[in-house]
C-alpha positions in Angstrom: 16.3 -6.6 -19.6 13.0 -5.7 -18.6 12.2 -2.3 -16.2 9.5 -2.1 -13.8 7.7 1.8 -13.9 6.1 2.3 -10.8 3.9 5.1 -10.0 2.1 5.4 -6.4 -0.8 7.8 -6.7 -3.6 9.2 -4.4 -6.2 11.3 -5.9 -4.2 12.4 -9.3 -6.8 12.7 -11.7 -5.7 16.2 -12.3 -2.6 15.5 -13.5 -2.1 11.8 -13.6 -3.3 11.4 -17.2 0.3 14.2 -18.7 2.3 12.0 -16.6 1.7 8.8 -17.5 1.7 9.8 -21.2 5.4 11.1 -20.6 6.2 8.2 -18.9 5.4 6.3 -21.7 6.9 8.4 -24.1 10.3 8.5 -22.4 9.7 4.7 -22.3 11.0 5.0 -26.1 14.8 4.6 -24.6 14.0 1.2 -23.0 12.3 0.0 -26.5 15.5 1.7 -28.5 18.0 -1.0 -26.4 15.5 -3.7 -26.9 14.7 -3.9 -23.4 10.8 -4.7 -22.2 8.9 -2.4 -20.1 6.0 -2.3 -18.0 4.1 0.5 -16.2 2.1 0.1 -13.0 0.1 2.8 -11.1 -0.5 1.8 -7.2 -4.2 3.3 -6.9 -3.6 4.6 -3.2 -7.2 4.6 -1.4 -8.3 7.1 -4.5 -11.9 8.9 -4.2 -11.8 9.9 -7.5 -10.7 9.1 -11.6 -7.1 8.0 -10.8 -7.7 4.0 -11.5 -9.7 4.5 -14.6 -6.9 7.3 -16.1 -4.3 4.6 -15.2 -5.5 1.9 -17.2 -7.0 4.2 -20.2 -2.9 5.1 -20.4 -2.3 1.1 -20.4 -1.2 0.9 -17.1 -1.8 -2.3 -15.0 -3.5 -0.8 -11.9 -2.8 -2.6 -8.2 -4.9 -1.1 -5.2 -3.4 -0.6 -1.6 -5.8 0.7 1.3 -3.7 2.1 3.5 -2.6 5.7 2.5 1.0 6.0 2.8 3.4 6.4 0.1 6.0 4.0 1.2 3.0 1.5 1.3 2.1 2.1 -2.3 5.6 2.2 -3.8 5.9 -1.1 -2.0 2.6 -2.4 -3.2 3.6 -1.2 -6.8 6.9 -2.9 -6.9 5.4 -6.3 -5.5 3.2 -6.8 -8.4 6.6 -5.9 -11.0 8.2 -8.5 -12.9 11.1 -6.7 -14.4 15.2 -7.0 -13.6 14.7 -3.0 -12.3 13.0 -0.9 -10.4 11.8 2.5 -11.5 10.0 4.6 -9.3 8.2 8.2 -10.6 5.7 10.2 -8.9 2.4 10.9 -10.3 3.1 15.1 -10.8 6.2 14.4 -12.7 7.8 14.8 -16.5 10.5 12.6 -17.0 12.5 12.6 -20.5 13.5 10.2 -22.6 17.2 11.3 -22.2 16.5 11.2 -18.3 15.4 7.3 -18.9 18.6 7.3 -21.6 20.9 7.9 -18.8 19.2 5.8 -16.6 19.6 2.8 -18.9 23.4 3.6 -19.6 23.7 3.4 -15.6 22.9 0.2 -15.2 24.4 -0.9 -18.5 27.5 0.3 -16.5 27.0 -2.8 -14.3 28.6 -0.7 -11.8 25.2 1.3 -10.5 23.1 -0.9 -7.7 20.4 2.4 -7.2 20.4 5.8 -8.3 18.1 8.6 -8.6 18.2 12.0 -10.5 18.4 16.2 -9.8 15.3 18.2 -10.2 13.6 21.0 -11.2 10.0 22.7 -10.5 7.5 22.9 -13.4 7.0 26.6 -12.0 9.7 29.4 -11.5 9.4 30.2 -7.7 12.9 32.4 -5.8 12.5 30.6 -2.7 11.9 27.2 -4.5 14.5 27.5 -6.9 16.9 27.9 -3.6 15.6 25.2 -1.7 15.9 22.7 -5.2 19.4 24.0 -5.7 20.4 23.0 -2.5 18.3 20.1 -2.4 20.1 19.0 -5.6 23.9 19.7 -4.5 22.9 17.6 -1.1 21.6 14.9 -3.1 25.0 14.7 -5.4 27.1 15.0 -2.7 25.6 12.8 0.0 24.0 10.5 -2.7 20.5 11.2 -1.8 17.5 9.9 -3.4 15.2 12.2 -3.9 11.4 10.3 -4.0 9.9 11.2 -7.2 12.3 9.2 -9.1 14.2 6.4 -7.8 15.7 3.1 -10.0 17.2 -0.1 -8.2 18.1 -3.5 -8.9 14.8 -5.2 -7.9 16.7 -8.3 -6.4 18.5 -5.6 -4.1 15.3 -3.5 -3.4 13.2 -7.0 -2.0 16.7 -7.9 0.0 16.3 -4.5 2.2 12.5 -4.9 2.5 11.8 -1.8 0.3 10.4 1.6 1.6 9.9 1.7 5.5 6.5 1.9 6.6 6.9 3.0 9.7 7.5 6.5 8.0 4.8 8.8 6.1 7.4 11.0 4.8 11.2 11.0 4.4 11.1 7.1 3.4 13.5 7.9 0.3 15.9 9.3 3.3 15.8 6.3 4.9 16.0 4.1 2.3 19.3 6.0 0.5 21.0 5.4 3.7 20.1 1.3 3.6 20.9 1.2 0.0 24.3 3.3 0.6 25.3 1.1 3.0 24.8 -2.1 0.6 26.5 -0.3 -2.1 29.7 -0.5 0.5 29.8 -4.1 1.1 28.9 -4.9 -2.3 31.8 -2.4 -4.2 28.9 -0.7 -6.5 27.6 2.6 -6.9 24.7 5.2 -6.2 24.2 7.2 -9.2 22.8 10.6 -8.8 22.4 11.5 -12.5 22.1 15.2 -13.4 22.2 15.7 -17.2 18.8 15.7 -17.5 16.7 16.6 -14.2 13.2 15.2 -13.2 10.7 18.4 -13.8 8.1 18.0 -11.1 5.1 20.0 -9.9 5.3 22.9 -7.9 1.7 22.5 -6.5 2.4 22.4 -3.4 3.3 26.1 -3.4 -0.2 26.9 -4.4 -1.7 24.4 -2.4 0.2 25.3 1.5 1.1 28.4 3.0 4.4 29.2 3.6 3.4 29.1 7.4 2.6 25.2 7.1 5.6 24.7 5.2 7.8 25.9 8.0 5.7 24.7 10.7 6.7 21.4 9.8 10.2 21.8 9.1 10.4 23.3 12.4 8.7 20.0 14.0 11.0 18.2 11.3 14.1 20.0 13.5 12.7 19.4 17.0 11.6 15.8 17.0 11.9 13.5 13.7 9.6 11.0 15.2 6.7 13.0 13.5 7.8 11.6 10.1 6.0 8.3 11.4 2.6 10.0 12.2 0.4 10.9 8.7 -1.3 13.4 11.1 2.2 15.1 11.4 3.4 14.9 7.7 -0.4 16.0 6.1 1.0 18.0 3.4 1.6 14.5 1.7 -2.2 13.4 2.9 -5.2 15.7 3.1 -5.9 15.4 -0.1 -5.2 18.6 -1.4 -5.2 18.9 -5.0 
């Protein structure tokens, strides 16, 4: 068994470096099983350090122009070799239990995707209600939430991977493909939750919370803007 670690990042020399030294720690519970790994970081159109951080963590590095997350995930998983899939973003901590669990999914032979729950680096009311929530919808409706994502990499190239047409809420779209597959093929979509993704909070910092509900309120009147990267440019302007 060998797992693919894909990482799409644009301008993460900040925190790129922490997170691809977790990464490689929690890699520990693919080398426990015997199974190979590999990491790869999609270099998004990056102005700054995030290629050279990549490979100084031993990452092979693959570049995609276009600056659009579903673009670089796909970009990242064409250049993989392994039997699975493992998608992380660049401002996130997974564990080695988290990977554990992940690896004892598809040892079931019963998972075709899953993803995990998560939590914020930083303690926030507001965003501790919005996760919660986030996480019981993802459970329940078997949502995939986009900073971690693992599928079967023969099932991922069937669907054609992340849409492009979308700048944001690609992982939507793509849970609802892979659900669907999961149905005509009798497997599963895992949603595992003993041991949650921890992911930045940054964008707190970074966005008012007038931005943040200007665009939910767009999100609410017309979902067309999730194709337009003016639209979604909390994901875009290079705020870091």
């Amino acid at each position: 068994m060998k797992i693919s670690i894909v990482v799409p990042a644009f301008n993460e020399e900040r925190l790129l470096g922490e997170s691809l030294a977790q990464i490689n720690l929690a890699a520990g519970a693919f080398k426990q099983r015997g199974w190979a790994s590999e990491l790869i970081v999609c270099d998004n159109n990056s102005t700054d350090n995030t290629a050279q951080i990549a490979r100084a963590s031993g990452a092979t590095v693959v570049f995609e122009p276009v600056n659009q997350i579903a673009r670089a995930r796909n970009r990242g998983a064409a250049a993989a070799t392994g039997d699975w899939l493992l998608f992380v973003d660049a401002d996130s901590h997974p564990g080695a239990d988290l990977f554990s669990d992940v690896a004892g999914a598809i040892e079931s032979g019963r998972c075709l995707a899953g993803g995990a729950t998560v939590s914020l680096d930083k303690k926030y009311w507001l965003a501790e209600l919005v996760t919660f929530t986030w996480n019981l919808a993802s459970r329940w409706r078997r949502m995939l939430a986009g900073s971690f994502i693992f599928c079967e990499t023969a099932t991922f190239r069937k669907i054609g991977g992340f849409s492009e047409e979308l700048f944001a809420g690609e992982e939507l779209e793509l849970s609802q493909r892979l659900r669907k597959m999961a149905k005509e093929t009798g497997k599963r979509i895992i949603i595992l939750h003993r041991h949650p993704l921890v992911t930045s909070a940054r964008k707190l910092h970074l966005y008012t919370m007038r931005e943040h509900f200007r665009l939910v309120g767009r999100l609410f009147r017309d979902r067309s803007v999730l194709a337009s990267r003016e639209a979604c440019h909390l994901w875009y302007d290079g705020r870091r």
